[in-house]
C-alpha positions in Angstrom: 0.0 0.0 0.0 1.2 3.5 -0.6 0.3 4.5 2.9 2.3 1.2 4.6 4.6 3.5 5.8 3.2 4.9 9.2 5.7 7.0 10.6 6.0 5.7 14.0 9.6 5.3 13.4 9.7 8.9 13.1 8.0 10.0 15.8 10.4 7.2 18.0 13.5 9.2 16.4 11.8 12.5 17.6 11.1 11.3 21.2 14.6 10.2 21.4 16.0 13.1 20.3 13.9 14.9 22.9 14.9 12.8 25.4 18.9 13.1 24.6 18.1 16.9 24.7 16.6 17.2 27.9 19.3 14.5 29.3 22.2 17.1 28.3 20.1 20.0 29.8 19.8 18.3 33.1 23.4 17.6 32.6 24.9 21.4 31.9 22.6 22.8 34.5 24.0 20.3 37.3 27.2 20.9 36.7 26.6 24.6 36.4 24.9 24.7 40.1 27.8 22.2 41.1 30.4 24.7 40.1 28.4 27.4 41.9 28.3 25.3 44.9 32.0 25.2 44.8 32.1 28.4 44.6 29.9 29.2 47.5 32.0 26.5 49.6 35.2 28.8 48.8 33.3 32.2 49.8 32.8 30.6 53.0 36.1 29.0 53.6 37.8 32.3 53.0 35.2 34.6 55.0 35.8 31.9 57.9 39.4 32.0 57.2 40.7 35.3 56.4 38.0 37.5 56.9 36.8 36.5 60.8 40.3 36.1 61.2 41.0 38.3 64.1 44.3 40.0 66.0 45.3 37.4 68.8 45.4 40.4 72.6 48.0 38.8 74.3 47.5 38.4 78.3 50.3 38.0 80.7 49.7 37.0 84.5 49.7 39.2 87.3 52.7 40.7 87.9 54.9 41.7 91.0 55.0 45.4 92.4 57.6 46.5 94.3 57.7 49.1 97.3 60.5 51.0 99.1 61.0 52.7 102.1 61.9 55.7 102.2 63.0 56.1 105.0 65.3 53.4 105.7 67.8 51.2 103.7 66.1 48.2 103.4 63.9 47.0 100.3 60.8 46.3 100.9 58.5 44.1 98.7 54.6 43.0 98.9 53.0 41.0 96.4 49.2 41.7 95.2 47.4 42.0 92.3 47.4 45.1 90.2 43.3 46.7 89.9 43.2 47.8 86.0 42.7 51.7 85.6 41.9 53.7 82.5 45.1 55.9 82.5 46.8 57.1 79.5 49.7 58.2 81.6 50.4 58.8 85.4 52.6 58.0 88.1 51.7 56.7 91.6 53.0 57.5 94.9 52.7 56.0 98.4 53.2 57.5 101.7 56.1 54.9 102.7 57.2 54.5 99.3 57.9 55.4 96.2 56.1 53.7 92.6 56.8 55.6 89.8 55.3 54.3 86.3 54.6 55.3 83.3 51.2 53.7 82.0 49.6 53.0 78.3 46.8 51.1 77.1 48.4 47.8 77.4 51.2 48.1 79.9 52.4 49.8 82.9 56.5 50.1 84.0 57.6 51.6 87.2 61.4 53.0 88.6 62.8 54.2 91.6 65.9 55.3 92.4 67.7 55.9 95.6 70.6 58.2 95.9 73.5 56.3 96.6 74.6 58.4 100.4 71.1 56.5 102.1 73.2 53.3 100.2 69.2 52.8 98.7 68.9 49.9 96.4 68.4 50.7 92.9 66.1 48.7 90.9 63.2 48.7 88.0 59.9 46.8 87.8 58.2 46.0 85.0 54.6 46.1 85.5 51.7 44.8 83.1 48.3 44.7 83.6 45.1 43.1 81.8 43.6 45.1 79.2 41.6 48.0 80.8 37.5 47.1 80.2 36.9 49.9 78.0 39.1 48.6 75.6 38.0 45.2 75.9 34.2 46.3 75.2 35.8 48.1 72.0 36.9 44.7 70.7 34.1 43.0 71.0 32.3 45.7 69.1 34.4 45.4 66.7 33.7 41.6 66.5 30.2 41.8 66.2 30.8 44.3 63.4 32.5 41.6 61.3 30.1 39.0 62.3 27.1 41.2 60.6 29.1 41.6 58.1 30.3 38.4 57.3 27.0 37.7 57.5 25.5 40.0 55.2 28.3 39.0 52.8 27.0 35.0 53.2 23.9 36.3 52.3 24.8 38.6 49.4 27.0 35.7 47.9 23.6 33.5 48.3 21.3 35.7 46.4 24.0 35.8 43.4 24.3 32.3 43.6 20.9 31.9 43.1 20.5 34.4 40.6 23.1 33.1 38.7 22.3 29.3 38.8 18.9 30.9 37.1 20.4 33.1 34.9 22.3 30.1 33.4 19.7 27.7 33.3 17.6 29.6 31.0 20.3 30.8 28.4 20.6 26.9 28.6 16.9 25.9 28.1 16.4 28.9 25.9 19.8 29.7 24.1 22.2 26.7 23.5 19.9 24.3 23.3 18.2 24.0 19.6 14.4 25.4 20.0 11.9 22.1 19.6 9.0 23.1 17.4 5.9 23.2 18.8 4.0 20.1 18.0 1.9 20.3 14.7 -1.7 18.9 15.1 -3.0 15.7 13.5 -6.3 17.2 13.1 -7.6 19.8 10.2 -10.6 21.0 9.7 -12.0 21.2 6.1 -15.2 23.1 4.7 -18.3 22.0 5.9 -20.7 19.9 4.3 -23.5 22.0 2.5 -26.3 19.2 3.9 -25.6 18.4 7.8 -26.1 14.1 7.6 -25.4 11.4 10.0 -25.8 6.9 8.7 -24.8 8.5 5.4 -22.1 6.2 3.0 -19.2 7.7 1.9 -17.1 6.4 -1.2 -13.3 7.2 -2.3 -13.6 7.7 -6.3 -10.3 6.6 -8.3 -9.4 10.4 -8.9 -9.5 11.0 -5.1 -13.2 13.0 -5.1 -14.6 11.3 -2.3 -18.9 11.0 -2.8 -21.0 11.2 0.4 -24.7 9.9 -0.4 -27.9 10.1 1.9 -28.1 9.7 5.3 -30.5 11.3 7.5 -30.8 14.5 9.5 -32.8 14.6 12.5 -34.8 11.9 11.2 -35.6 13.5 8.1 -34.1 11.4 4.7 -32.2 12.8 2.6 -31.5 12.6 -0.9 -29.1 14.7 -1.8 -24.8 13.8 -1.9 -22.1 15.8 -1.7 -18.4 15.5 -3.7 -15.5 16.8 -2.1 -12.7 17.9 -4.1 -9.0 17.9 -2.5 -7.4 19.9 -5.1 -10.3 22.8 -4.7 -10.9 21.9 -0.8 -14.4 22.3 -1.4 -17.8 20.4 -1.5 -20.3 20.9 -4.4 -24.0 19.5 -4.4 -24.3 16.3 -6.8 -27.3 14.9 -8.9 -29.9 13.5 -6.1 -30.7 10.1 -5.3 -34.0 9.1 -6.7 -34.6 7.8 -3.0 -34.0 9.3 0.1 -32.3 6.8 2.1 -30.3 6.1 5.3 -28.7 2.4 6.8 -27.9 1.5 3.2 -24.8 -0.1 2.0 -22.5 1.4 -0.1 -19.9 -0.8 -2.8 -17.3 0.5 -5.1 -17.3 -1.6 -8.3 -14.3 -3.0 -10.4 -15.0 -0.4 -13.2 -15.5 2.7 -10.0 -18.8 2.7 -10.4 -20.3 3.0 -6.7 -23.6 0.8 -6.4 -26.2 2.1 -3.4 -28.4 -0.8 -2.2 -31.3 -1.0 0.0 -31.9 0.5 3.4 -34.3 3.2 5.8 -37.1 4.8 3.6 -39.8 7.1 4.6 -41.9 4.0 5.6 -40.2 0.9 5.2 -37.3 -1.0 3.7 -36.2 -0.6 0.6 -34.7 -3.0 -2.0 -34.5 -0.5 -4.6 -30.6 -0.1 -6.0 -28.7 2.4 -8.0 -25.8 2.9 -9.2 -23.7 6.1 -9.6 -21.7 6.5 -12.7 -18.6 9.0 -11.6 -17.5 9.8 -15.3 -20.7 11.4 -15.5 -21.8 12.1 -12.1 -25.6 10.6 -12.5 -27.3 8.1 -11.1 -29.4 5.9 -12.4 -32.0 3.3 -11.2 -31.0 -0.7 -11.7 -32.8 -3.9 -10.8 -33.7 -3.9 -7.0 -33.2 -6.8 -4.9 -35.7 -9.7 -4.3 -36.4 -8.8 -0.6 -36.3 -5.1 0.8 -34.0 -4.9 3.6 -32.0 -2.6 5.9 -29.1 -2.9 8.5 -27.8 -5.4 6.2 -24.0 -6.0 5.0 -22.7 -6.2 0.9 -19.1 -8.0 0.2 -17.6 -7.9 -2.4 -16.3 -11.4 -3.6 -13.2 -12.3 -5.3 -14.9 -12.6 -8.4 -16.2 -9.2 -7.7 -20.3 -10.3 -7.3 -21.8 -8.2 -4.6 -23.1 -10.8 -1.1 -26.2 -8.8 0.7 -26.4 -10.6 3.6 -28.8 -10.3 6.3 -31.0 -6.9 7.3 -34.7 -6.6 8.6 -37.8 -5.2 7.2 -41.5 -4.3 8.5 -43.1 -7.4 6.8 -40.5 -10.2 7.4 -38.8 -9.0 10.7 -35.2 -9.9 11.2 -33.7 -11.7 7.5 -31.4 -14.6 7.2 -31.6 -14.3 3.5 -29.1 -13.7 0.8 -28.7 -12.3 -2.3 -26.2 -12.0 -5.0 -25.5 -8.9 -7.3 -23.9 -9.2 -10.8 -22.4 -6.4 -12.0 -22.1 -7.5 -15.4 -25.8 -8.3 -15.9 -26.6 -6.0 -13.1 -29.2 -9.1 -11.9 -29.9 -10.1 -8.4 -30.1 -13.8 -7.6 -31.0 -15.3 -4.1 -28.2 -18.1 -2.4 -28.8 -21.3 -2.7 -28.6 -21.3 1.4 -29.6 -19.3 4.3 -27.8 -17.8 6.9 -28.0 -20.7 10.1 -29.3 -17.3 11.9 -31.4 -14.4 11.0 -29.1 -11.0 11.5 -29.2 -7.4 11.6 -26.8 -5.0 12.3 -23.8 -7.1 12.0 -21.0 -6.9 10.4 -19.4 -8.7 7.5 -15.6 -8.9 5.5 -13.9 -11.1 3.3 -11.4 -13.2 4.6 -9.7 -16.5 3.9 -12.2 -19.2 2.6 -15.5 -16.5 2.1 -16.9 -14.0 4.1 -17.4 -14.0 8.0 -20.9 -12.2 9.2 -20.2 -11.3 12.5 -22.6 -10.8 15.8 -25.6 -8.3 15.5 -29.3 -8.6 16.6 -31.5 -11.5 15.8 -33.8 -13.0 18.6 -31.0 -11.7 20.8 -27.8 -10.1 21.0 -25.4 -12.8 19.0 -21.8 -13.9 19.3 -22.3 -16.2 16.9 -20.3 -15.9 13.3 -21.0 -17.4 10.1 -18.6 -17.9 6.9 -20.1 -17.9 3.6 -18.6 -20.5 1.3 -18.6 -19.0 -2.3 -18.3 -22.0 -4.6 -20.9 -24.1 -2.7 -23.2 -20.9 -1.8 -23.7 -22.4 1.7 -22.9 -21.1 5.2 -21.2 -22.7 8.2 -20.5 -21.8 12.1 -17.3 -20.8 13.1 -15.8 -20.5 16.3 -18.4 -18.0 18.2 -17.0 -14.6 19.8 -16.5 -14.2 23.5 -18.5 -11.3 23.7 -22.1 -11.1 21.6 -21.9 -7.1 19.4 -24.0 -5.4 17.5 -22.4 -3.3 15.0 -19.1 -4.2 15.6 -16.6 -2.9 13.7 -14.2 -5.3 11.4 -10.5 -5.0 10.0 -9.1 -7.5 7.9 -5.1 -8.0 8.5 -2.6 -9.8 7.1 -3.3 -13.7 6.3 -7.1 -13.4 7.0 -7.0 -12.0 10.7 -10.1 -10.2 11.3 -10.7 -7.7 14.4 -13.8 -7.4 15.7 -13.8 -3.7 17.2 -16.5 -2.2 20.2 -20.3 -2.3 19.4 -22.9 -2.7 21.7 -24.5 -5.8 24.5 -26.9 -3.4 25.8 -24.1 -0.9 26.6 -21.3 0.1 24.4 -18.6 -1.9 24.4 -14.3 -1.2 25.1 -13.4 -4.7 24.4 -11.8 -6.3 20.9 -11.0 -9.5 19.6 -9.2 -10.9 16.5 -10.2 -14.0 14.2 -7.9 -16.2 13.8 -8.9 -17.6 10.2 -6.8 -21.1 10.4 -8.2 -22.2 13.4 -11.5 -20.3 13.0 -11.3 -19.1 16.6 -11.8 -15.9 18.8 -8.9 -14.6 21.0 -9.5 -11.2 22.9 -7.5 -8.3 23.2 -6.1 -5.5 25.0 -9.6 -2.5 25.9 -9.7 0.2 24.1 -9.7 3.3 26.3 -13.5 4.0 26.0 -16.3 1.9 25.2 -18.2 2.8 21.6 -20.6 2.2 19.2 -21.1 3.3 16.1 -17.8 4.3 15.9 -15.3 4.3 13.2 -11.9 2.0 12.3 -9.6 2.4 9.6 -6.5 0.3 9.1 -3.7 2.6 8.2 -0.5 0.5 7.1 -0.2 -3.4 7.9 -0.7 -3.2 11.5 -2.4 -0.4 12.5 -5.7 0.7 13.5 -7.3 4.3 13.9 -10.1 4.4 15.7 -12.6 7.4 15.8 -16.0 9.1 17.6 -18.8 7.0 18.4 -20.8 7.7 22.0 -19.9 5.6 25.4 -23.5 6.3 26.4 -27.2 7.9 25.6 -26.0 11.0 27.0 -21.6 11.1 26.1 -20.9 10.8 22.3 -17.0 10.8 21.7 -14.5 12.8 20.3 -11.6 10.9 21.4 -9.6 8.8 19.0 -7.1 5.7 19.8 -4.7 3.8 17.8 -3.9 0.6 17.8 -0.8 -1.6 17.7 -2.1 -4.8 16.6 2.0 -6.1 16.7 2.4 -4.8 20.6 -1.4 -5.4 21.3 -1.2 -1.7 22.5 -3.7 1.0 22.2 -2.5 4.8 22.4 -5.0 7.8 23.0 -4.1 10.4 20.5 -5.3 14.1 19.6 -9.4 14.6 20.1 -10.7 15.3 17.2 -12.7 19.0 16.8 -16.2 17.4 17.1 -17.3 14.4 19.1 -19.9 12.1 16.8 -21.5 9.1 15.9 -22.6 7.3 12.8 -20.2 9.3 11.0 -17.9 8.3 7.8 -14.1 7.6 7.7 -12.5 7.1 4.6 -9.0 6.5 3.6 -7.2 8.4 1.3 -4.2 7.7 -1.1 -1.6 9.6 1.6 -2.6 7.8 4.3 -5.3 10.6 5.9 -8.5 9.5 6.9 -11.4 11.7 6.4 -14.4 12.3 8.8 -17.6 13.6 7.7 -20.5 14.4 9.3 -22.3 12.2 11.9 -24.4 13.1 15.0 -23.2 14.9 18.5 -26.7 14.1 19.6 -30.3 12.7 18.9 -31.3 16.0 17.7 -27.9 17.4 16.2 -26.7 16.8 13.3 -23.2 17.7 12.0 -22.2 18.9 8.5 -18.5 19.1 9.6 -15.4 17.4 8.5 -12.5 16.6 10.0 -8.7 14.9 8.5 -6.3 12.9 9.8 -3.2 13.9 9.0 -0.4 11.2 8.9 2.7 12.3 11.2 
């Protein structure tokens, strides 16, 4: 296929590359706040150091004064301590003796002399005393100065730090590393629809005009279709159908011709047919079926015959009946046998060995599956499903796999299941995120699955949209699209996009807007 290229490998490349750029961010800014830290570590060391480092006062012990008398020949000493006194300079004198110093801040020295006719000893003192308490109190003012200091310069050298560290880690984020682009959405809104139309058909033409035809709004049928044109991006108004017409099936035909059969008229079924002619753009009535029907499937067969399988109508109920369409007569002839049960709403696809109708409503919900045998025009059981569905949704795969995708027991179903066609058996598979029906499923590639809209409930339609991995048996939730809907059209085109049109966001509204998938 020309779309079998699905860029996951891409997007891988790009998460990697995100992830090696946010590794070396993380990187640069630890070692920048590790060299700040450093550097903060050094401011301290050398505050603590050389800064706080503070003059040592030396203190020596109490010292010895001596006293003479002056009025004899002997020396005379006593020992005490000296009191500190705030003297810049003095001199002090006893009654019975003589001290004679000379005082500073730090230290005090004393002499006396005798003359030597009273035969008086001559001697000196030294005299020091502990710093006076003035002095002291100056010092430690001084101290706590550099403390506050100090401390406002800790603080100071913090704040740059800081300021710094986030400085540098935005000219990292924002300057040296390459700018990422923001991400580009998957999602594009096209031109509206000129009719709003939900359980419409949509076809992709071989020059990649892709037809919408009928449907219904708010109940009402509608005849007319729609052709959008890529190379104009815009929808113009086609001939109408000659009848209005909604559940229908819609089949592209080996020479593009896109054949319309059966479904919802104003009062009943229909099993009128026509067939739309793209050269021209016109449709034209062909031979109707045998039986009228709606909810019914059409396969086309390998030797491209059209199988109508199954439906319901007002007169017959639920159908278990088959017909055959030849496009090269353009006759309808019934199957030699029946379906082993009546079915509607199901689901149906070609696969290894015939065609597989799967689940839908018949006296019950079914689980029950059915493959048509072409050369004997018979049908035969297969393995059953492990949960019953009605409108599921089918993909073939590779080698005949089928998935089985949602629909409803009663409530709206998350689970899936694949066909295995060599053993004709059922095995389930990883939930979807959110339970739908009337969804849609588009294969994109070999092995993967978009899936898109459909409501969870009465009262929450979806706009959410999931991919699936059917290698890794992994679903990923991916960009919502614009508009959650139901009974909407998906259709694949040549690049890989999928286009959505129309649908329902409610019982009673009706959407005329479209929607594409863009490939990453």
């Amino acid at each position: 296929m020309e779309y079998s290229a699905w860029k996951y490998v891409d997007n891988d490349k790009q998460r990697k590359c995100s992830e090696r750029l946010s590794c070396r961010c993380i990187i640069i800014v630890c070692v920048v706040f590790i060299v700040l830290i450093l550097i903060a570590v050094a401011i301290v060391l050398i505050i603590k150091f050389v800064v706080l480092k503070s003059d040592s006062i030396p203190t020596l012990p109490e010292t010895t004064t001596y006293y003479t008398d002056t009025s004899s020949t002997s020396l005379v000493t006593t020992e005490k301590p000296i009191v500190p006194t705030l003297t810049n300079a003095s001199t002090a004198t006893s009654s019975n003796g003589t001290l004679i110093g000379m005082t500073t801040a730090t230290m005090y020295t004393g002499t006396s002399e005798m003359s030597s006719e009273t035969s008086m000893t001559m001697f000196t003192s030294m005299v020091t005393t502990e710093m006076p308490d003035s002095v002291s109190e100056t010092g430690s003012t001084k101290r706590q100065e550099q403390r506050r200091c100090c401390c406002w310069i800790v603080l100071i050298a913090l704040i740059i730090f800081l300021v710094a560290a986030l400085v540098i880690t935005l000219v990292v984020i924002f300057v040296i590393l390459p700018k990422q682009p923001s991400p580009k959405s998957v999602w594009s809104q096209l031109q509206n629809m000129t009719n709003a139309r939900c359980q419409h058909t949509a076809s992709v033409l071989s020059n990649s005009i892709v037809l919408v035809v009928g449907g219904q709004n708010n109940g009402t049928l509608l005849k007319s279709n729609e052709v959008y044109n890529f190379s104009t991006g815009s929808w113009n108004l086609s001939s109408n159908l000659i009848d209005g017409r909604y559940d229908h099936t819609v089949t592209k035909l080996p020479d593009g011709s896109i054949l319309i059969v059966g479904g919802r008229g104003e009062i009943n079924a229909l099993k009128s047919v026509e067939k739309y002619n793209s050269t021209s753009a016109a449709w034209r009535s062909i031979q109707g079926m045998n039986i009228p029907r709606y909810g019914h499937t059409a396969s086309v067969l390998e030797d491209g015959k059209i199988l109508v399988a199954g439906g319901r109508n007002n007169a017959d109920g639920v159908l278990d009946s088959c017909e055959i369409y030849n496009p090269n007569d353009e006759t309808w002839q019934p199957t030699r046998g029946k379906m082993k049960n009546g079915r509607y709403s199901h689901a149906a696809i070609e696969t290894k060995g015939g065609v597989i109708v799967v689940g839908g409503y018949g006296s019950d919900h079914l689980k029950t599956v059915e493959i048509y045998d072409p050369a004997q025009q018979s049908w035969s059981f297969v393995g059953n499903m492990n949960h019953s569905r009605i409108k599921p949704v089918l993909v073939s795969l590779n080698g005949g796999s089928v998935l089985a995708i949602g629909g409803s027991n009663d409530e709206p179903l998350a689970s899936i299941e694949l066909y295995d066609p060599n053993s004709s058996t059922w095995t389930m598979k990883e939930n979807m995120s959110d339970p739908r029906d009337q969804h849609t499923a588009s294969l994109l590639g070999d092995d993967i699955v978009l899936v898109a809209g459909g409501y969870r409930s009465k009262d929450s339609v979806l706009n959410s949209v999931e991919l699936y991995n059917v290698s890794s048996d992994r679903w990923t939730l991916i960009e919502n699209m614009t508009y959650a809907r139901y009974g909407h059209t998906a259709s694949i085109l040549a690049d890989g996009s999928v286009l959505i049109v129309g649908g329902c966001a409610s019982e009673k509204n009706t959407l005329n807007t479209v929607e594409l998938y863009n490939r990453p």
